[in-house]
C-alpha positions in Angstrom: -17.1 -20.9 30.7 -14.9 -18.6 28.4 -13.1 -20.2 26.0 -9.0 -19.6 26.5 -6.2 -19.0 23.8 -2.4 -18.2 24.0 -3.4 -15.3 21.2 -6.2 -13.4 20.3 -6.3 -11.5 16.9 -8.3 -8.7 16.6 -8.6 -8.3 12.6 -8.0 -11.3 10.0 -6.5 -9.1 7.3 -2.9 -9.3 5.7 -1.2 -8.7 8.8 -3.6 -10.9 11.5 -3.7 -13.8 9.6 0.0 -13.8 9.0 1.0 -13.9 12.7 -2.0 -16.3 13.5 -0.3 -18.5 11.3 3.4 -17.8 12.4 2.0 -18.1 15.8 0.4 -21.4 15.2 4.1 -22.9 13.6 5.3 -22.1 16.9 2.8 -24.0 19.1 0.0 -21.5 20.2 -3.9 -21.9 20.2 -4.5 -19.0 18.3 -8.2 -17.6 17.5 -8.7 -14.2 15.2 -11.8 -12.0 15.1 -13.0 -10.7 12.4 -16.0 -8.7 11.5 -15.7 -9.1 7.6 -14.1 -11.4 5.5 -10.5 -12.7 6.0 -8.0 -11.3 3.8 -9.2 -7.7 5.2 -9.0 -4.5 3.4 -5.8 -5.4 0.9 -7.8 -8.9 -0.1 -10.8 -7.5 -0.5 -10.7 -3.4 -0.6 -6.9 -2.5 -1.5 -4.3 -4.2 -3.0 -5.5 -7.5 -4.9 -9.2 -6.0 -6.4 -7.1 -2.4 -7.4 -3.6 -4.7 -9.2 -6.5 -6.8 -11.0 -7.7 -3.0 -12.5 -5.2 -1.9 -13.3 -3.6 -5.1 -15.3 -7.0 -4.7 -17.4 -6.4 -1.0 -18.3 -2.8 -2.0 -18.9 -4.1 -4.7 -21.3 -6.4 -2.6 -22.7 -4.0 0.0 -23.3 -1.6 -2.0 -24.5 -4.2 -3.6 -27.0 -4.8 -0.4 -28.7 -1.2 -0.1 -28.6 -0.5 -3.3 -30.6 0.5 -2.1 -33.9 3.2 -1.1 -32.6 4.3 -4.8 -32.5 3.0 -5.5 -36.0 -0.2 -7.4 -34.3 -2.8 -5.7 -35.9 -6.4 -5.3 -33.5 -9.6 -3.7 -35.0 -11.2 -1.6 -32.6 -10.5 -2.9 -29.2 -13.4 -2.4 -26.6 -13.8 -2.4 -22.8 -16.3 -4.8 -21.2 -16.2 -3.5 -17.9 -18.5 -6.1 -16.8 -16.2 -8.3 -17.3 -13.5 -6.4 -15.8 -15.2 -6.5 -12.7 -15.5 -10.2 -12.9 -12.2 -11.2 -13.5 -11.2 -9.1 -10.6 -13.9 -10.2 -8.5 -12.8 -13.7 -9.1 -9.0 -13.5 -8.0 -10.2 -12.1 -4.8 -12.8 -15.1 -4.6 -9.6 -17.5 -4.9 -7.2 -16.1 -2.7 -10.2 -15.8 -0.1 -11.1 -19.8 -0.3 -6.9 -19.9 -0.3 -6.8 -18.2 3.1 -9.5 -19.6 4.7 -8.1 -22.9 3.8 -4.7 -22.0 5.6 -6.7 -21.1 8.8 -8.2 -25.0 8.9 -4.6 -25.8 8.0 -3.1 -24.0 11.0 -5.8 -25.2 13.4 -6.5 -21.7 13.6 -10.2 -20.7 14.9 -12.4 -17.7 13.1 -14.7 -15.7 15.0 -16.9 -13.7 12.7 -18.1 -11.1 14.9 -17.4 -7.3 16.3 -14.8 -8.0 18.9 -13.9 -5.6 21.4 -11.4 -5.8 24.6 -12.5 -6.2 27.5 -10.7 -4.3 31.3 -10.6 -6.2 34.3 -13.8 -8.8 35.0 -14.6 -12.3 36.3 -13.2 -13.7 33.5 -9.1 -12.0 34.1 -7.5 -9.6 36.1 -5.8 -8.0 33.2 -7.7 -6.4 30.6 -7.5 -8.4 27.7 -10.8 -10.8 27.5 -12.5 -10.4 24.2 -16.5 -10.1 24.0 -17.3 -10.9 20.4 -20.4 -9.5 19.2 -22.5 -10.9 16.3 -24.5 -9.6 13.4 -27.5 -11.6 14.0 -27.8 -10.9 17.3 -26.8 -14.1 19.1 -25.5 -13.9 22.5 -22.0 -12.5 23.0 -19.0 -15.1 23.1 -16.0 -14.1 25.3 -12.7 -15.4 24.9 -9.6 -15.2 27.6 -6.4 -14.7 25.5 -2.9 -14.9 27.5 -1.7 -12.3 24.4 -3.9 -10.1 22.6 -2.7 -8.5 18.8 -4.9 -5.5 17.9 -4.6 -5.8 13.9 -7.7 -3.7 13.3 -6.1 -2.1 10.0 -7.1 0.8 8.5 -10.0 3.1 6.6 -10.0 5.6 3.8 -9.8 9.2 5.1 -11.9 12.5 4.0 -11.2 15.8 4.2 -13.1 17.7 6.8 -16.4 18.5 5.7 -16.3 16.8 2.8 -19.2 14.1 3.2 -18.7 10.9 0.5 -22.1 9.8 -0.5 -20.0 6.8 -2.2 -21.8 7.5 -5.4 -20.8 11.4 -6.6 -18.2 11.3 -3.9 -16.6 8.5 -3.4 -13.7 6.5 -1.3 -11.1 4.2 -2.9 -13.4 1.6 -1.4 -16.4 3.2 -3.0 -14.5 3.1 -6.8 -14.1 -0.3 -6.4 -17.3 -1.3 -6.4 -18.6 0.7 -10.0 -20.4 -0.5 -12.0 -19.6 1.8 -14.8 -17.0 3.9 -15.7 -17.4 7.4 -15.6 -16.4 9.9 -18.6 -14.7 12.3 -16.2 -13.2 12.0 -12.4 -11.6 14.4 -10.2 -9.1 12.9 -7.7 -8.2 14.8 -4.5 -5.0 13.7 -3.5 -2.0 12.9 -5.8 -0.5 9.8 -2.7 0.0 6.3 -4.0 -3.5 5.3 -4.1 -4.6 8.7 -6.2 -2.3 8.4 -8.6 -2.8 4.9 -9.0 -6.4 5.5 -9.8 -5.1 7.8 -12.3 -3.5 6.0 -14.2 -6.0 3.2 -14.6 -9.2 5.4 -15.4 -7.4 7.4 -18.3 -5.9 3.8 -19.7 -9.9 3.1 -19.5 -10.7 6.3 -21.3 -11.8 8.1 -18.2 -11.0 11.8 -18.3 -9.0 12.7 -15.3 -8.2 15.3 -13.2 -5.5 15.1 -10.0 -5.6 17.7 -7.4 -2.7 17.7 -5.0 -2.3 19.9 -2.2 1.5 19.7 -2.6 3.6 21.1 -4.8 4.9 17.6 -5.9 2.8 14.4 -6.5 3.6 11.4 -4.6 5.2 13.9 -2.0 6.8 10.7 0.1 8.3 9.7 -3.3 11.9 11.0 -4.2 11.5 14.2 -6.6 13.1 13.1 -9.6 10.2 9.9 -9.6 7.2 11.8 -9.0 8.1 14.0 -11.7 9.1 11.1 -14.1 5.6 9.5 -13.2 4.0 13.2 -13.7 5.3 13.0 -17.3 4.7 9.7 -18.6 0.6 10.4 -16.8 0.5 13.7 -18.5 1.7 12.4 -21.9 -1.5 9.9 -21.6 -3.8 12.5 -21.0 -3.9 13.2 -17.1 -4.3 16.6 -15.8 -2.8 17.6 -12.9 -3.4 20.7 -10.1 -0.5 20.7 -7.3 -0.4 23.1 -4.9 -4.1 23.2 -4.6 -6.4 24.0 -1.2 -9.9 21.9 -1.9 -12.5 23.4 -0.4 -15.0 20.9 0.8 -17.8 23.3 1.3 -17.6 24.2 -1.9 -19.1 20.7 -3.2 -22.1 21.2 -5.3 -23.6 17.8 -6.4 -26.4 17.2 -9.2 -25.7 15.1 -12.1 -22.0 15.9 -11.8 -20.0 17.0 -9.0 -18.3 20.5 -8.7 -15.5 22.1 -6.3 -13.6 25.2 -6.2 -10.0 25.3 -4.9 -7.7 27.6 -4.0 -4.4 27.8 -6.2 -1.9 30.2 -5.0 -4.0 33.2 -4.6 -6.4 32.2 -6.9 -9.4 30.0 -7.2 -10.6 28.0 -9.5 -13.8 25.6 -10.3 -13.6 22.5 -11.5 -16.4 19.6 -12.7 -16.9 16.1 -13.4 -18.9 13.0 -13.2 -17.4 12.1 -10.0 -15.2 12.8 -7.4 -12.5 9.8 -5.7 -11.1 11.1 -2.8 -7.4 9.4 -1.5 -6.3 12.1 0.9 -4.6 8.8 2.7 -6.0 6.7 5.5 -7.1 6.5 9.1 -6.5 4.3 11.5 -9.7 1.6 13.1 -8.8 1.7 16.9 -12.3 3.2 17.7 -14.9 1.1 20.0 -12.6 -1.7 20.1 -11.9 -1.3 23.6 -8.6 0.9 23.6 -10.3 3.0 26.2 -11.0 -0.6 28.7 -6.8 -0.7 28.8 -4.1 1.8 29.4 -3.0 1.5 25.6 -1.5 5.0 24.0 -3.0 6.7 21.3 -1.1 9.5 19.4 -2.0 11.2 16.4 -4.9 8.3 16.1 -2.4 5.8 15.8 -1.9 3.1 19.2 1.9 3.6 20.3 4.6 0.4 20.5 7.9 -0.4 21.1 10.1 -2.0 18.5 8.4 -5.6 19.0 5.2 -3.8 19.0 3.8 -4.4 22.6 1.8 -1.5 23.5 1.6 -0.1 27.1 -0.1 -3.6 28.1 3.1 -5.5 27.7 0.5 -8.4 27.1 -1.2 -6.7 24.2 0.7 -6.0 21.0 -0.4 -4.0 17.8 0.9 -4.2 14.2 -0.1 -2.6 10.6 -2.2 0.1 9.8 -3.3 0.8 13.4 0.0 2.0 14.2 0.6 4.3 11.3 4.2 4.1 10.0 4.4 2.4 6.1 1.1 1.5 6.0 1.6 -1.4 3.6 0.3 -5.0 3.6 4.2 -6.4 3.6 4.8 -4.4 6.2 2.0 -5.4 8.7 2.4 -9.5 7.3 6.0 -9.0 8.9 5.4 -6.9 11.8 2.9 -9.7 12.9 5.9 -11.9 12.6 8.0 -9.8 14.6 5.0 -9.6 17.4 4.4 -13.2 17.7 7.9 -14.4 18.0 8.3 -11.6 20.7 5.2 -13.4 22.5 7.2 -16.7 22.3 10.4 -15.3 23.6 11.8 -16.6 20.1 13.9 -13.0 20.2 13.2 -11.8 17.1 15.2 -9.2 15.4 13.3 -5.5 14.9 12.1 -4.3 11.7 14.3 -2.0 9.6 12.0 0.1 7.9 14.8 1.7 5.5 15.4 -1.8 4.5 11.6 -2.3 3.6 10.8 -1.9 -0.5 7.7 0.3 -1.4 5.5 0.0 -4.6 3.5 2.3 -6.8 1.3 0.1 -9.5 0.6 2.8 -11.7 2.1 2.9 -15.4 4.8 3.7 -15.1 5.5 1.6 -12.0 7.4 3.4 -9.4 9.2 1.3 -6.4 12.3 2.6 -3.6 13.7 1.4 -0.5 15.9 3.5 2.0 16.3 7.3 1.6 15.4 10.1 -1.0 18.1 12.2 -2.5 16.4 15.5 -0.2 16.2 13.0 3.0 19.7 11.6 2.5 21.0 15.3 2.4 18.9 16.8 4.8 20.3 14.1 7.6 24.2 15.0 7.0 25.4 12.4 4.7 27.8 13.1 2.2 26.2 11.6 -0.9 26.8 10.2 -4.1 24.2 9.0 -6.9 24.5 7.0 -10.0 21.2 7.0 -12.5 21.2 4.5 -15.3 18.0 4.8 -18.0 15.5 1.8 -19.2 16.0 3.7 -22.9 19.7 2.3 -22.9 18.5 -1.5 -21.7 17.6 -4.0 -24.4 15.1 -5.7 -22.6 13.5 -2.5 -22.0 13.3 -1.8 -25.8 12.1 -5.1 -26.7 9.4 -4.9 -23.9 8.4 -1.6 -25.8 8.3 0.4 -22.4 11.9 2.1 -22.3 11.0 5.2 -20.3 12.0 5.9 -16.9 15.5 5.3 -15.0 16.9 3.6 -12.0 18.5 6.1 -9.3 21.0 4.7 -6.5 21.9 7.1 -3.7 25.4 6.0 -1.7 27.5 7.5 1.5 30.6 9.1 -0.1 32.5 8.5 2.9 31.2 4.7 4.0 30.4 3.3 0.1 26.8 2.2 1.9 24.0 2.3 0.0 21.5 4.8 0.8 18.2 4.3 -1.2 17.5 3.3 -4.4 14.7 4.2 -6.2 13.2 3.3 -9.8 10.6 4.2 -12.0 9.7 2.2 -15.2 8.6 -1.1 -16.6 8.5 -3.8 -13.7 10.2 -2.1 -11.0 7.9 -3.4 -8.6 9.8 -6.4 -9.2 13.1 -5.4 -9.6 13.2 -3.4 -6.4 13.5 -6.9 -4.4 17.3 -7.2 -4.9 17.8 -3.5 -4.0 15.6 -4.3 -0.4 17.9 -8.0 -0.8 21.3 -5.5 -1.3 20.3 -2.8 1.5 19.8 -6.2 4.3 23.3 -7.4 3.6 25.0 -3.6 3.9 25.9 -3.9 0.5 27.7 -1.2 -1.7 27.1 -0.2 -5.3 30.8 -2.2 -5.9 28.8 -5.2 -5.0 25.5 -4.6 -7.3 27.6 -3.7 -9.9 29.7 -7.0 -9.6 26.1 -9.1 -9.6 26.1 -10.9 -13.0 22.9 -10.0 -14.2 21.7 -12.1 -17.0 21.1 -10.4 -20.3 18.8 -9.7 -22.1 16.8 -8.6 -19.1 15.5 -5.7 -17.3 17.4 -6.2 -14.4 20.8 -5.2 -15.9 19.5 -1.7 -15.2 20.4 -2.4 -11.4 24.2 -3.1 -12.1 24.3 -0.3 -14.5 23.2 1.9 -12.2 25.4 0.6 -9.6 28.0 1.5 -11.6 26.9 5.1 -12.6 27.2 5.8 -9.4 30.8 6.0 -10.2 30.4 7.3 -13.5 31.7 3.3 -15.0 28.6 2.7 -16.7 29.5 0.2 -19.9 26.0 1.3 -22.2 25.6 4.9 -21.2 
């Protein structure tokens, strides 16, 4: 007899295991599947095991940096061993730390392949769930009354460009090193390229970024990408925008070669190894999709605002359904899905209220609209930018580069976007996603008492540049 639960998750990553647990609060038997290890891709592939880099290259840079704070070091070295460790370790933690929320929530943990099932003995509705296992043993099925497809994400490739994920390898691939390279080329200047960037030339790594666009971080508004283009450069990263790989070009030995096409020339170029972040793809292959009457577009399954697909009883969040592919993102989308399942009426998810991060030194962070968007939809707009150089904190933190950049209606005083790049601004950027829920204006930032000295006085400065008031600038 097939076991039966309210809810079914298909993927125990950031965003599954956030809704099984949301789901459980509200009274549901909940069961996830998972084929790996909970936690998923940002636990274990993405976001924890990459931040727990690149705090060591920061540490390291910052080491051979010390004098600079009369603390005198003698020749600073990199264990990368024990890089690997440390970072091995956190994700070790916050695994036993989810797996102890599951017993918490009562929640139960398949660890299997699970796909959905159509119509069949076990419901009229497609929906049933036969979980397959590694080891071979006979396939469970479960019969959920709500399934959540939370299948996430994997790195993409250019076409024809095999990764061997030794010469050639994923962001999943780099990971997993077990010694640094001299020299890397990285295709793709996105988040995750130049984030790689930035900790393999604070580990010594010689690095080389080719971007098919004529801006890095092309999502990002252009006066940041060219701010975090600068402060790269200045530490020794070479970038290539505007450049057409060419994937058959790959010649592999004991490095790894490939032309590209820059303008109407072509150039070679050569290194140790090759990382290639050309963004991610979607995992809504042989789970089933094609068992159900679920739309796919552009590889990504298609929902509504509370994210129930074309099966009204099957929902989707994160990765799977493109849009800001971020952990936060999915975590709250899962939120969203379940309450929607427990006709709790949740409100929809404003994605121009939703902050986004970029680890890399400098840090880089925005939420809303760039200045190019905000034009290029009609608004009538007005921008105040404040730097970190003028902010005391900033000086005595010894990292007074960048600038924050507020972008507001001329005609309703609403703020737009904000967007900043410097020390901590993956931090900061929390009251400006706090200020853009509540409708606020840059009046309001600027009347928010910020306590000094600290970094975030940069916020209410900035607020106040917008109309040129700014006290320190």
């Amino acid at each position: 007899m097939a076991k039966e639960y309210d809810l079914v998750i298909l993927g125990g990553g950031t965003g599954g295991y956030v809704a099984a647990i949301r789901a459980s609060q509200l009274g549901m038997q909940v069961a996830i599947v998972e084929k790996g290890e909970l936690g998923g891709t940002c636990l274990h592939r993405g976001c924890i095991p990459s931040k727990a880099l690149l705090r060591s290259a920061e540490v390291f840079r910052q080491t051979k940096e010390s004098s600079h704070y009369g603390v005198e070091t003698q020749d600073p070295h990199l264990n990368f061993n024990k890089v690997q460790e440390r970072k091995t370790s956190i994700v070790e933690t916050l695994h036993k730390g989810v797996q102890g929320l599951m017993k918490k929530g009562k929640i139960d943990v398949f660890q299997g392949y699970g796909r959905i099932l159509g119509p069949s003995i076990f419901s009229p509705m497609p929906g049933t769930i036969s979980i397959e296992y590694a080891n071979g043993d006979e396939n469970t099925m479960i019969v959920p009354k709500n399934v959540l497809i939370a299948t996430g994400s994997k790195p993409k490739t250019l076409p024809g460009l095999k990764l061997d994920g030794e010469m050639v390898m994923s962001s999943d691939d780099a990971l997993q090193m077990e010694s640094l390279p001299e020299s890397i080329l990285i295709v793709g200047g996105g988040v995750i390229g130049i984030e790689w960037a930035s900790m393999l030339t604070d580990f010594g790594v010689n690095v080389t970024v080719l971007e098919y666009s004529d801006q890095i971080l092309p999502t990002e508004d252009k006066a940041i990408a060219t701010e975090v283009e600068k402060q790269l450069k200045k530490r020794g990263v070479t970038f290539v925008k505007g450049a057409k790989v060419l994937p058959e070009s790959v010649e592999l030995g004991s490095t790894v070669t490939i032309s590209a096409e820059i303008g109407d020339k072509k150039d070679t170029f050569t290194a140790d190894k090759m990382l290639v972040s050309v963004g991610r793809e979607a995992n809504t292959t042989n789970i089933g999709i094609e068992n159900t009457d679920i739309v796919i577009e552009n590889g990504f399954i298609q929902t509504n605002d509370f994210y129930q697909t074309k099966e009204s009883h099957i929902y989707a969040i994160g990765d799977v359904i493109g849009g800001m592919q971020l952990a936060h993102v999915a975590s709250h989308e899962g939120i969203v899905a379940v309450e929607h399942m427990a006709d709790e009426k949740p409100l929809a998810l404003q994605y121009d209220n939703i902050p986004a991060c970029i680890y890399s030194s400098p840090e880089a962070a925005s939420v809303g609209l760039t200045e190019k968007q905000a034009t290029e939809q009609g608004y009538e707009i007005k921008v105040g930018k404040f730097p970190f150089q003028a902010i005391g904190k900033a000086l005595v933190h010894g990292e007074a580069e960048g600038f924050v950049k507020i972008i507001a209606d001329k005609k309703t005083e609403d703020l737009l976007g904000i967007h900043m790049v410097g020390p901590h601004v993956t931090d900061l950027i929390s009251e400006a996603g706090l200020a853009k829920v509540l409708d606020a204006t840059p009046w309001e930032l600027s009347h928010t008492v910020h306590p000094h000295p600290t970094l975030s006085e940069i916020v209410g400065e900035a607020a106040l540049a917008v109309e040129g008031k700014q006290i320190h600038g």
